[in-house]
Rosetta silent file (secondary structure, phi, psi, omega in degrees, C-alpha in Angstrom):
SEQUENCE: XXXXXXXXXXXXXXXXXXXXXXXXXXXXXXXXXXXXXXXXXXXXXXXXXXXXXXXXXXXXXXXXXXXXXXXXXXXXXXXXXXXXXXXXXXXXXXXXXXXXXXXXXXXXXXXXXXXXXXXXXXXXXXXXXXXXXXXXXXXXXXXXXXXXXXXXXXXXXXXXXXXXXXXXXXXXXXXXXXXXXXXXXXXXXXXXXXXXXXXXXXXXXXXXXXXXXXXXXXXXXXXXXXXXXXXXXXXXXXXXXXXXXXXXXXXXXXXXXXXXXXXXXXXXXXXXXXXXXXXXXXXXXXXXXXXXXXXXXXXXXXXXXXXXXX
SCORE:     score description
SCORE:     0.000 S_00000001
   1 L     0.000  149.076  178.040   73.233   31.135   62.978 S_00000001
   2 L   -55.100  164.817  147.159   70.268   28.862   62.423 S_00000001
   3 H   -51.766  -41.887 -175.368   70.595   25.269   60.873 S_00000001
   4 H   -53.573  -54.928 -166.219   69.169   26.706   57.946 S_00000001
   5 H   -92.472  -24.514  160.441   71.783   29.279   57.107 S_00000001
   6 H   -51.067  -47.687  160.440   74.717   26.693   57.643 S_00000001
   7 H   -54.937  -37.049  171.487   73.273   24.641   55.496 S_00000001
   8 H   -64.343  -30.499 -178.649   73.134   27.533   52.644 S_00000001
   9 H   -46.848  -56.702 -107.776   76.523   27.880   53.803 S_00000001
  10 H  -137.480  -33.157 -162.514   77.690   24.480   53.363 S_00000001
  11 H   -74.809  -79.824 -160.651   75.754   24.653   49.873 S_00000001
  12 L   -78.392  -21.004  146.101   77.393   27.709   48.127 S_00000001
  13 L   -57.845  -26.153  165.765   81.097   26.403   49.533 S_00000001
  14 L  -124.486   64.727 -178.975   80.975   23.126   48.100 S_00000001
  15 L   -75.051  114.332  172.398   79.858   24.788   44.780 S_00000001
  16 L   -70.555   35.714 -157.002   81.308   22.374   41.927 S_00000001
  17 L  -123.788   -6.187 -155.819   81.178   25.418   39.954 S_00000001
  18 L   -82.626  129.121 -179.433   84.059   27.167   42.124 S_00000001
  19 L   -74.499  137.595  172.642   86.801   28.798   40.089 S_00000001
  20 L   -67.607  152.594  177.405   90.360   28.019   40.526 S_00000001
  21 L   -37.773  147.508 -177.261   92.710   30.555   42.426 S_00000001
  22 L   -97.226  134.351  142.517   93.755   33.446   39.941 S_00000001
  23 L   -73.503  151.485  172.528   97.736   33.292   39.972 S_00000001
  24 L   -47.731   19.469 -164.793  100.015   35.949   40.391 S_00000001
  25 L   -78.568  126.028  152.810  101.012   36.021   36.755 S_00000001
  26 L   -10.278  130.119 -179.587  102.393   39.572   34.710 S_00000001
  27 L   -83.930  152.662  168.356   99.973   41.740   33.588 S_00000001
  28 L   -56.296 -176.436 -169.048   99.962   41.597   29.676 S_00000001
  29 L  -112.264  138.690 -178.540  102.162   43.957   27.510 S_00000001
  30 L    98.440    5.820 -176.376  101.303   46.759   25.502 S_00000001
  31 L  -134.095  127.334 -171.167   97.920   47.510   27.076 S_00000001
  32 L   -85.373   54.989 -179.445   97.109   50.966   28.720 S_00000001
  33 L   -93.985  150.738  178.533   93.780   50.378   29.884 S_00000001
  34 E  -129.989  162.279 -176.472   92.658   52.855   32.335 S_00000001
  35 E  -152.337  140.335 -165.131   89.049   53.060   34.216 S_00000001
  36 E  -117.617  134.439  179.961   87.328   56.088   35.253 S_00000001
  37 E  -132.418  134.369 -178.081   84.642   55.662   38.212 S_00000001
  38 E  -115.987  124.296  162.110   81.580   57.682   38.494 S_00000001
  39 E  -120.228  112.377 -142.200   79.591   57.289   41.479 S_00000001
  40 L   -69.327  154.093 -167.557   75.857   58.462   41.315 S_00000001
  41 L  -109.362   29.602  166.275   74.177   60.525   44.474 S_00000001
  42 L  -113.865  105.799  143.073   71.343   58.445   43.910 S_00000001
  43 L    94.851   13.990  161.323   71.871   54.844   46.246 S_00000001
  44 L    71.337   57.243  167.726   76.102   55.647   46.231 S_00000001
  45 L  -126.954  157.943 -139.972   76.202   53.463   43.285 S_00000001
  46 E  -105.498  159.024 -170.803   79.281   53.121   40.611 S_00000001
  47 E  -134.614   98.210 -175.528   79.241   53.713   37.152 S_00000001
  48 E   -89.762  158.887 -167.636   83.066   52.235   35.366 S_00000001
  49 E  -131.115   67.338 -155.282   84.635   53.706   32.531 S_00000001
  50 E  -104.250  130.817  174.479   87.581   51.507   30.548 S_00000001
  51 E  -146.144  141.353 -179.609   89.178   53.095   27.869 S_00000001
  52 L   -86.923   -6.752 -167.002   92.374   51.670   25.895 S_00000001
  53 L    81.841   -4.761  170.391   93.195   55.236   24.099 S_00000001
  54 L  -108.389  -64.460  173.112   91.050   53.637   21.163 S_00000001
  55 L  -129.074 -168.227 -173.032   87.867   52.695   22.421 S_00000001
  56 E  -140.005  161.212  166.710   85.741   52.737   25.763 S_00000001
  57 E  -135.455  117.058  154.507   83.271   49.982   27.776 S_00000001
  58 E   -75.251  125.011  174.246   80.801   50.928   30.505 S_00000001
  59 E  -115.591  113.119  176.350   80.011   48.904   33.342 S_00000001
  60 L    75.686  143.422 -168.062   76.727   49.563   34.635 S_00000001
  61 L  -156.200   53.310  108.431   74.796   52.981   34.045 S_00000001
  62 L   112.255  177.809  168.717   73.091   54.553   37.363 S_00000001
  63 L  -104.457  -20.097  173.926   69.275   54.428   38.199 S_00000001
  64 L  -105.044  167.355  177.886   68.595   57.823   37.279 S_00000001
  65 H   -76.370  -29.111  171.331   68.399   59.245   33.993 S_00000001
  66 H   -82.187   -5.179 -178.560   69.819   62.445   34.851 S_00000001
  67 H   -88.043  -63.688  174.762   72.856   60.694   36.504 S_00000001
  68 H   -32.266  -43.473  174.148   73.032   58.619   33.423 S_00000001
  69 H   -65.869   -2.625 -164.873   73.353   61.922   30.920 S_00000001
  70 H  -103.867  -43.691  174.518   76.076   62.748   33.348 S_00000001
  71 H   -63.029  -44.386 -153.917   78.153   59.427   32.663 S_00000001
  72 H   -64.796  -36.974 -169.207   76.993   60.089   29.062 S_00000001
  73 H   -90.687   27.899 -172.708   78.730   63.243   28.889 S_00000001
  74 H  -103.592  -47.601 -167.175   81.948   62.344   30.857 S_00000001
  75 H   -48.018  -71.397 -164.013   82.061   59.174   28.001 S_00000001
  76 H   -54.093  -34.804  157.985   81.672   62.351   24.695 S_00000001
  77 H   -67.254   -9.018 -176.559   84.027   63.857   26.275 S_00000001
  78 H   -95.553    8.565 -175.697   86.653   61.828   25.896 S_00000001
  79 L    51.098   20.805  173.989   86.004   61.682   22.018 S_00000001
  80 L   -78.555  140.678  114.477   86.467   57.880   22.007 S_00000001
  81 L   -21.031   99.890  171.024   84.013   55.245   20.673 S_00000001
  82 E   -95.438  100.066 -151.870   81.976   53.463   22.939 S_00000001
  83 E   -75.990  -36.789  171.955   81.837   50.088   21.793 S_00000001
  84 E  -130.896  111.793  166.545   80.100   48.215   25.000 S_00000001
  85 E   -89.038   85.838  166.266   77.592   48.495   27.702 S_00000001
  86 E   -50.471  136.761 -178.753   78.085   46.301   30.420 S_00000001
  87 L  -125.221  117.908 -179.078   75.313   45.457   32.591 S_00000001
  88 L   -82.084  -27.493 -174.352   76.571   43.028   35.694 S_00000001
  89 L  -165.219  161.851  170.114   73.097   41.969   37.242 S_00000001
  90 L   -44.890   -2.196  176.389   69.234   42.783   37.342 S_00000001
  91 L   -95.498  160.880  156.323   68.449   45.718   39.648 S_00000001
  92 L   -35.980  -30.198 -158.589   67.562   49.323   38.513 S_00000001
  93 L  -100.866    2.709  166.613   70.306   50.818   40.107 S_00000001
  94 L  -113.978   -7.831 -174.988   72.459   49.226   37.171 S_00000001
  95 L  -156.382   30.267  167.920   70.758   49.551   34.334 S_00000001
  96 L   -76.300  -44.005  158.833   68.370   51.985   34.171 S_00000001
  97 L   -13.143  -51.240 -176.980   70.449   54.032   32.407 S_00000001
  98 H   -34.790  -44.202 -176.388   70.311   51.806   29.234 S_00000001
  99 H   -62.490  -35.385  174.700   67.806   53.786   27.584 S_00000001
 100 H   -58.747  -49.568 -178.492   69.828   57.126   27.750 S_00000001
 101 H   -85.916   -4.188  169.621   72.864   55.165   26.309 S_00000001
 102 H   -82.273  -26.296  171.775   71.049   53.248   23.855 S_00000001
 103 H   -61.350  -52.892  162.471   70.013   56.999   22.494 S_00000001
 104 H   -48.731  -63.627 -160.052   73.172   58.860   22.849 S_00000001
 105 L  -122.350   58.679 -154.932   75.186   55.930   21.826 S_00000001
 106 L   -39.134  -45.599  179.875   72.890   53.953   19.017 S_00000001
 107 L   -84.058   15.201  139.896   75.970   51.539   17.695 S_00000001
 108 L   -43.801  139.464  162.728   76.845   50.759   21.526 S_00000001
 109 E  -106.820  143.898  127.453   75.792   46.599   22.276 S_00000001
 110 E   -67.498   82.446  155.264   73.949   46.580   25.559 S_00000001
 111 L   -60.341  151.042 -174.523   75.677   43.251   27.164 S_00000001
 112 L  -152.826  134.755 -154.562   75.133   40.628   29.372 S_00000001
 113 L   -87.490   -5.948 -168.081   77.688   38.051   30.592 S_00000001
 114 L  -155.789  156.801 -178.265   74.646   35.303   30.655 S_00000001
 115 H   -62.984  -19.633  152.012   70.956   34.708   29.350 S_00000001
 116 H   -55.728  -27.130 -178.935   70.043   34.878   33.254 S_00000001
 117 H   -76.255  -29.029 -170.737   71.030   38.434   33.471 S_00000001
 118 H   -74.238  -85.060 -170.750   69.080   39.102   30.518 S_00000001
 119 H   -34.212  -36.720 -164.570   65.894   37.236   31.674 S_00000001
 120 H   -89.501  -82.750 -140.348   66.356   39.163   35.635 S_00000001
 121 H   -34.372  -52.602  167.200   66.641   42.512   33.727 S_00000001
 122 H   -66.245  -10.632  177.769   63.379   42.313   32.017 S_00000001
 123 H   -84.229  -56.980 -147.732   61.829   40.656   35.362 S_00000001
 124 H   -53.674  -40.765 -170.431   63.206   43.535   37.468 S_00000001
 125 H   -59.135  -58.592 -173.541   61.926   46.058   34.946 S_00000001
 126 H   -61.571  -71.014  178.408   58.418   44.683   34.748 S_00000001
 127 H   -23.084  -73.924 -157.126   58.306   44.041   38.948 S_00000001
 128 H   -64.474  -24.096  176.492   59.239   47.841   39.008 S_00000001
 129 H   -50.372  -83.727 -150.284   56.645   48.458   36.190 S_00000001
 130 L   -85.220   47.886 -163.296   53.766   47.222   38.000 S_00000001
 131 L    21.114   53.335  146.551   54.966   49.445   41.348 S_00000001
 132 L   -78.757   27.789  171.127   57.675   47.802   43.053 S_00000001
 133 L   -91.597  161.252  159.060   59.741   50.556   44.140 S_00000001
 134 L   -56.727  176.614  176.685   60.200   51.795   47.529 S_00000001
 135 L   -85.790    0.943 -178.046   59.272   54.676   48.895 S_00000001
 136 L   -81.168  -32.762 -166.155   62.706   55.658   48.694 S_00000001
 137 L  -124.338  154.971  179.225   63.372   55.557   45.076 S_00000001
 138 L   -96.183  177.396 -179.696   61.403   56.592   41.824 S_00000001
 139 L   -56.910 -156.265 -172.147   59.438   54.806   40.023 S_00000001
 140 L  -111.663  127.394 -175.535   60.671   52.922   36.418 S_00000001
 141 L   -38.850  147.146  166.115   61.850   55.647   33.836 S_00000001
 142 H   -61.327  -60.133  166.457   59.159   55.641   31.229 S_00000001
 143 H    -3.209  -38.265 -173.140   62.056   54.886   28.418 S_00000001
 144 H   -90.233  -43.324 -148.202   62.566   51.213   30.167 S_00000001
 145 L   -22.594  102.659  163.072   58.587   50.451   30.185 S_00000001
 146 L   -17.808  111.962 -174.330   58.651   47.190   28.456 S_00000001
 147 L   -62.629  105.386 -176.469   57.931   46.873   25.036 S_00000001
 148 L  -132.695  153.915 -174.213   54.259   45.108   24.709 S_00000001
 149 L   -32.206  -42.334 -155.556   51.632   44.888   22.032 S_00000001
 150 L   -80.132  -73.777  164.769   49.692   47.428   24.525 S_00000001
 151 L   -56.017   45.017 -125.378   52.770   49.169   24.391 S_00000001
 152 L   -94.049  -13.502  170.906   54.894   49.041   21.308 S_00000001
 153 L   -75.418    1.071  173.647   57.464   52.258   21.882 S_00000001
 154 L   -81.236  176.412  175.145   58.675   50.597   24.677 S_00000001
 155 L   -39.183  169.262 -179.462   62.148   49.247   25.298 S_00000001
 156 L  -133.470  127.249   32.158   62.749   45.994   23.636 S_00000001
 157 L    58.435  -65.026  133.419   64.411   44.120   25.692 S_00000001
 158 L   -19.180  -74.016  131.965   64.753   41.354   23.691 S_00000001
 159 L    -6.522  -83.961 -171.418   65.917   42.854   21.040 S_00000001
 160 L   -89.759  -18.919  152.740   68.785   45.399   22.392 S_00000001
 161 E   -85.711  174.429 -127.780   70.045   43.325   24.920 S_00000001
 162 L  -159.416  116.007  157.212   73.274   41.448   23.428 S_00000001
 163 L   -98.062   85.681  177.978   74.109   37.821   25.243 S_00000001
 164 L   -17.780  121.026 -166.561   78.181   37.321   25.318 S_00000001
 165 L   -69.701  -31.821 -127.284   78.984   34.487   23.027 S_00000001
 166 L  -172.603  143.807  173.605   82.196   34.068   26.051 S_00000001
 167 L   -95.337   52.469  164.485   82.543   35.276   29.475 S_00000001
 168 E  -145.739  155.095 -158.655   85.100   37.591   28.237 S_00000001
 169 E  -134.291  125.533  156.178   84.415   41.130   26.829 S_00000001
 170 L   -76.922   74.333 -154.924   87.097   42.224   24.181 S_00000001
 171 L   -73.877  130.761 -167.949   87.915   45.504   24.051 S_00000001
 172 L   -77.677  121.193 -176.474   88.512   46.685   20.331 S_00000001
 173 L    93.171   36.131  156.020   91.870   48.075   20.404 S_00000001
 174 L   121.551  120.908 -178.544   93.314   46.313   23.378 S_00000001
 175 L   115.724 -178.383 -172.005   92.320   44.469   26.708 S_00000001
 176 L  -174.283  130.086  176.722   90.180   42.124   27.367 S_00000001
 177 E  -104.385  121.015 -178.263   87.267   42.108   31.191 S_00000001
 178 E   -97.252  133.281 -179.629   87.372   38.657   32.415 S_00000001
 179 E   -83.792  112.175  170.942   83.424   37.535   33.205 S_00000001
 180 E  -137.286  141.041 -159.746   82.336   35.335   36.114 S_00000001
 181 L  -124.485  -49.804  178.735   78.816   34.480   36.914 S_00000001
 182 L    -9.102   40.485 -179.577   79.142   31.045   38.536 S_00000001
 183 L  -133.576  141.267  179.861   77.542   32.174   41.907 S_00000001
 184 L   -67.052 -178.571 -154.035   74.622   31.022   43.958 S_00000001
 185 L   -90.169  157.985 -164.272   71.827   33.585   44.424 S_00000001
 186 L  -160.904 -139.335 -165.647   72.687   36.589   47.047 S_00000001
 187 L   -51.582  -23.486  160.949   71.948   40.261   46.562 S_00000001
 188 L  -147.076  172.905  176.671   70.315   39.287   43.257 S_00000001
 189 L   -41.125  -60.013 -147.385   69.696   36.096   41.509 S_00000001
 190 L  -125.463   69.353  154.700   72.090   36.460   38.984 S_00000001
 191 L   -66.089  127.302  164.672   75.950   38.127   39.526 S_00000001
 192 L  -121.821  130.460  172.641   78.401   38.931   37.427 S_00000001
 193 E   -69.826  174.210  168.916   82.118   39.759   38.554 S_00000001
 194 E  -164.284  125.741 -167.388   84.448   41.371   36.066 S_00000001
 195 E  -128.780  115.363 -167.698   87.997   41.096   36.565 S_00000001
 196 E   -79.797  129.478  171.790   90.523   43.162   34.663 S_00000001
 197 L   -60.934  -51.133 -166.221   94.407   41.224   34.362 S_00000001
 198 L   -63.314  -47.421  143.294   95.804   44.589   32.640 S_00000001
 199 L  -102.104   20.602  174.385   94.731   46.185   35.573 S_00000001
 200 L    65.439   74.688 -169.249   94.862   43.993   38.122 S_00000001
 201 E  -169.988  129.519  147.832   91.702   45.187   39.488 S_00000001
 202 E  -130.310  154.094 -173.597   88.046   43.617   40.104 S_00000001
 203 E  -103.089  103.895 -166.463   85.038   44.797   39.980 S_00000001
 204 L   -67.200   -6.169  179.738   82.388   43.164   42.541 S_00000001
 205 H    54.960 -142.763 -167.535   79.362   44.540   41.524 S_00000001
 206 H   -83.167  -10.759  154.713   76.421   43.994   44.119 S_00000001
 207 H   -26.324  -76.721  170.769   79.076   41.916   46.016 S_00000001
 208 L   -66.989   96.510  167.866   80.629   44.982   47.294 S_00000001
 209 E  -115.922  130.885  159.852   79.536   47.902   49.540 S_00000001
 210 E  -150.059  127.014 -156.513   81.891   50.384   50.969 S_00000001
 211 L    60.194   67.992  121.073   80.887   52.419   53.919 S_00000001
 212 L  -118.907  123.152  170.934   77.246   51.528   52.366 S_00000001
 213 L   -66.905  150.888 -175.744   74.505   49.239   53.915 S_00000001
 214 L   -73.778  133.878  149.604   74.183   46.421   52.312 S_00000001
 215 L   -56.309  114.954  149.802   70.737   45.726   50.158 S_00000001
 216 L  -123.565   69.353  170.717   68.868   42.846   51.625 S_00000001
 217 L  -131.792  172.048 -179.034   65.415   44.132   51.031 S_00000001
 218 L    51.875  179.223 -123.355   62.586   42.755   48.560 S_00000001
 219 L   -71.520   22.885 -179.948   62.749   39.073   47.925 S_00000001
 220 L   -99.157  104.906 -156.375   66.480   38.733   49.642 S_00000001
 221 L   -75.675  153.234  176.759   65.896   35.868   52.114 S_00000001
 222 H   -69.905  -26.851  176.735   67.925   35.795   55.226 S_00000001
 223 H   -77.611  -25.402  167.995   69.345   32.381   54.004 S_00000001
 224 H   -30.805  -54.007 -140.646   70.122   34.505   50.844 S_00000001
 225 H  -114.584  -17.548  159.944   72.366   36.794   52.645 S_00000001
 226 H   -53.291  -58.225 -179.903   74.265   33.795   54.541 S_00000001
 227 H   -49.451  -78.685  175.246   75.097   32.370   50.658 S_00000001
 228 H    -8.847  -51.192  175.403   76.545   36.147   50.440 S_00000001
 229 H   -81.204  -43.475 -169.291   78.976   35.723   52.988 S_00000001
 230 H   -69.760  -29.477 -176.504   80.142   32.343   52.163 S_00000001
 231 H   -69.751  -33.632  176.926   80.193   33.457   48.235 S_00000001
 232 H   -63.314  -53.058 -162.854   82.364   36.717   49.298 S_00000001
 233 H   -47.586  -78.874 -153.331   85.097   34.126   51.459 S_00000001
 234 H   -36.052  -45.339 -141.976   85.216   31.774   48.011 S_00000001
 235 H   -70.496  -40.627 -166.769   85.558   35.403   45.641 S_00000001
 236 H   -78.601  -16.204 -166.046   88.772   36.395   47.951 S_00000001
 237 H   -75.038  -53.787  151.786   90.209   33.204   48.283 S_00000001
 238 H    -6.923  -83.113  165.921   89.753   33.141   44.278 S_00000001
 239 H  -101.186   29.643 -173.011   92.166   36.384   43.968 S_00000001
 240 H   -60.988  -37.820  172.733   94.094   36.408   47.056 S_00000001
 241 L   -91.135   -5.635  145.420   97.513   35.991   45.428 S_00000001
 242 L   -56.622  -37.287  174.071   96.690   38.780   42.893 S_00000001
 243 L    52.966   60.078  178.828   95.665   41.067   45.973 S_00000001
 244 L   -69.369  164.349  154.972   93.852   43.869   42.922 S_00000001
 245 E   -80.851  148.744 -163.674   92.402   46.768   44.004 S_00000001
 246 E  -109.767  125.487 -170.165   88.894   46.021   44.481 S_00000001
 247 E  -120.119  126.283 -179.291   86.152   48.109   42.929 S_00000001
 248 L   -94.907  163.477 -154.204   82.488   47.677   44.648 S_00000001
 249 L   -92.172   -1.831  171.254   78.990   48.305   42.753 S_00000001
 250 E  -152.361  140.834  112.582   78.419   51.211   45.521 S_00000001
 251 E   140.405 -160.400 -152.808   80.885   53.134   47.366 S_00000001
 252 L   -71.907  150.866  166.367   84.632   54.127   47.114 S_00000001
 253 L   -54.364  135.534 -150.799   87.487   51.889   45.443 S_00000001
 254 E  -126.640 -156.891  168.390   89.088   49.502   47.799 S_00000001
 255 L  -115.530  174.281  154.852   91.787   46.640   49.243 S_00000001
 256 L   -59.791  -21.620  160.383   91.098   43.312   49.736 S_00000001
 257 L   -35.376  -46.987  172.387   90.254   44.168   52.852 S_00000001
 258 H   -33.382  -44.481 -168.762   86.856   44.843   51.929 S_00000001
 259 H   -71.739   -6.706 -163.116   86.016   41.395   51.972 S_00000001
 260 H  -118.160   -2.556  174.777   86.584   40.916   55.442 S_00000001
 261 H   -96.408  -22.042  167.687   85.303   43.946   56.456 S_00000001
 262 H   -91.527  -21.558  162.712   81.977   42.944   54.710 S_00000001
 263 H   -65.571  -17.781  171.783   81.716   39.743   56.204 S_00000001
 264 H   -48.297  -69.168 -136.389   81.872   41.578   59.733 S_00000001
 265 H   -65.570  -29.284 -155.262   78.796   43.843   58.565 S_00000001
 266 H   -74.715  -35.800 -166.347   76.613   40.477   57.157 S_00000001
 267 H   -75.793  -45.153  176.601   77.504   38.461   60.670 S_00000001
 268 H   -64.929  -43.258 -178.322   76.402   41.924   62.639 S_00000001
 269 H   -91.309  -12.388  153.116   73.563   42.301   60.989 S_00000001
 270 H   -22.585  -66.552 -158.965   72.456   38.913   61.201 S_00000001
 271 H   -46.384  -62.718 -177.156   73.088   38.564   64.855 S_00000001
 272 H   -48.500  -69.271  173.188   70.679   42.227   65.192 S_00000001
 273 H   -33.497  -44.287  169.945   67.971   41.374   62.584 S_00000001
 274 H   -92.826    3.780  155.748   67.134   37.937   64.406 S_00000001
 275 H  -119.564    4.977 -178.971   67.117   39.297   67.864 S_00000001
 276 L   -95.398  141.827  158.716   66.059   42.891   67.918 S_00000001
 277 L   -47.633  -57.518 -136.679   62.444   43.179   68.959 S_00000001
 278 L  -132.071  162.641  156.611   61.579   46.449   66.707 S_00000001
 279 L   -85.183  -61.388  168.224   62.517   47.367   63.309 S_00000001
 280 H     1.078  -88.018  152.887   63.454   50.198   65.504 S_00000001
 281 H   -13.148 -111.602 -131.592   66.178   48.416   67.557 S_00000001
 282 H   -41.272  -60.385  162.273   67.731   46.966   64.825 S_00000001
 283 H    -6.210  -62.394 -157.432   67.794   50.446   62.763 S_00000001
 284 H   -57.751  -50.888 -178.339   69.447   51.672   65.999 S_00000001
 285 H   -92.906   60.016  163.169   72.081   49.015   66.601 S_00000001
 286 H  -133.595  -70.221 -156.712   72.863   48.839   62.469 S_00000001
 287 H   -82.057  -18.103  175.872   73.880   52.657   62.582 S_00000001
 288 L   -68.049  -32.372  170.155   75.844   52.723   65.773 S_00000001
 289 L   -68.096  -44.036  177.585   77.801   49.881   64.643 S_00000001
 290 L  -112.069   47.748  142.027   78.368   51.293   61.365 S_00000001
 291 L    16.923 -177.679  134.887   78.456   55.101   61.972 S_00000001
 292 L    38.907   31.897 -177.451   79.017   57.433   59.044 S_00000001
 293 L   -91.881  171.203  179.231   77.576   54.381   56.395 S_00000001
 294 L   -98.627 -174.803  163.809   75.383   55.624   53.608 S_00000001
 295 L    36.669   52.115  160.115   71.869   54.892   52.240 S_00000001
 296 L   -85.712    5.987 -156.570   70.626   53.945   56.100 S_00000001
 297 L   -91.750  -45.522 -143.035   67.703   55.742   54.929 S_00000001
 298 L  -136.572  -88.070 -174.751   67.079   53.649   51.858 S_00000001
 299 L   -57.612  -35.038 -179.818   69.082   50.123   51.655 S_00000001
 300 L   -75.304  -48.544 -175.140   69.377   49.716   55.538 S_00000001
 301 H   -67.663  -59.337 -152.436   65.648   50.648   56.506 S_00000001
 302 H   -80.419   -4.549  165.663   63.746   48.319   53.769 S_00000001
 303 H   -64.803  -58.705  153.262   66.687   45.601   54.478 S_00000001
 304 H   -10.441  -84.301  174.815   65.000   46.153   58.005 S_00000001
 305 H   -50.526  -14.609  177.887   61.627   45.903   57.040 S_00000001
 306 H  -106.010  -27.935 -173.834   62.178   42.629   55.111 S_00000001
 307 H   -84.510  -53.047 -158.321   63.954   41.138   58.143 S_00000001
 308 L   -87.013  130.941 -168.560   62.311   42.349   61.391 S_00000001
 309 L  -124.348  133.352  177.146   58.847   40.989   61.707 S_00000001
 310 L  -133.105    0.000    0.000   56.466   43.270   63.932 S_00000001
């Protein structure tokens, strides 16, 4: 690694902001929470489901609209009341959704653990607005189109997103999603973790890929994706004597393992990205290393294309 990314390194490790170790402590008593995971065939990315037997919370709600009607109608089925719609961070592939679920489920808050998330969600929206998708992906559902004078039927933004007085989300009728944002900027500006006690389980958000290439593409700087690695090492050391199952914002539910298996892929694809010639190469030596990964098509190529200078 460069001087450069050691230093980001060195940065994001001696974060005063760094959370103490979670202990090994009982989960509380009397609460059944359960979580249902949907994951969308658009970018392998997850959609959570917590319900107490009273009410339900959502974490994150897909990039397409038709995936979204698909979470909506897993949620109606379960005849509960869905009280919250978590959003963990600013890309499309978490919150496009919102508009479908503010329609379906009008007395739902759209949440956010911090007024940053709120602020990238309306950037990301606009950026995407004004044509910043890939060729991979569609363009931004008409539904999110920002709400502007020129425009006055559009989303509000403002308005319908809901800033958490507390980085804890309260589920009515039992349970409680602990919120942590405190992290330097990586796969997006702006992260939020969400870690359940009752089940002994966190959820990593944009943190987390498994058996999925990682997003680096659009404005995620190579020192960016150094801060990544050193921000995963802090997250495990953080719940290493809980040892939860680990739920990632795209591919299957996991161990702690994960973390060390994603710090392989960020150190491989360093190593490739600064020394492959080609975009080519590096395409080539990405999927051989990582065989049978998803989205090399989508997250892996424009990760490429942001790295590899031709």
């Amino acid at each position: 690694m460069t001087a450069a990314w050691v230093a980001a390194i060195a940065a994001a490790v001696a974060s005063p902001n760094a959370a103490a170790p979670i202990e090994a402590v009982p989960r509380p008593p009397g609460v059944h929470l359960t979580v249902d995971v949907y994951q969308g065939g658009f970018a392998s990315v997850n959609s959570f489901i917590f319900s107490n037997g009273t009410s339900l919370v959502v974490l994150d709600v897909q990039r397409k609209a038709v995936e979204a009607r698909k979470v909506v109608e897993l949620i109606k089925a379960k005849g509960l009341p869905l009280t919250h719609i978590l959003i963990s961070h600013g890309h499309t592939d978490h919150f496009t959704g919102m508009a479908v679920f503010h329609e379906a489920f009008p007395n739902a808050k759209i949440v956010v653990a911090t007024e940053a998330i709120k602020r990238d969600i309306k950037a990301y929206a606009q950026y995407m607005d004004r044509g910043g998708a890939t060729g991979a992906e569609p363009a931004l559902d008409p539904a999110l189109k920002p709400k502007t004078a020129e425009h006055p039927n559009g989303f509000d933004y403002e308005r319908l997103i809901n800033v958490l007085p507390k980085p804890v989300l309260e589920i009515p009728g039992g349970g409680t999603l602990d919120l942590t944002t405190e992290y330097h900027e990586a796969e997006a500006p702006h992260m939020t973790t969400v870690y359940s006690r009752d089940l002994n389980a966190l959820f990593l958000a944009d943190f987390g890929y498994n058996q999925v290439h990682l997003w680096m593409g659009d404005d995620i700087t190579l020192a960016r994706v150094a801060v990544w690695r050193s921000e995963l090492l802090r997250i495990k050391g953080r719940y290493a004597k809980r040892a939860p199952a680990v739920f990632p914002g795209h591919g299957a539910p996991a161990d702690m393992g994960l973390f060390d298996t994603t710090v392989r892929y960020i150190d491989d694809y360093l190593k490739i990205v600064t020394s492959a010639r080609t975009r080519d190469e590096a395409m080539r030596r990405m999927m051989a290393a990582y065989p049978g990964y998803r989205e090399a098509d989508f997250f892996l190529k424009y990760s490429v294309m942001n790295h590899v200078r031709e």
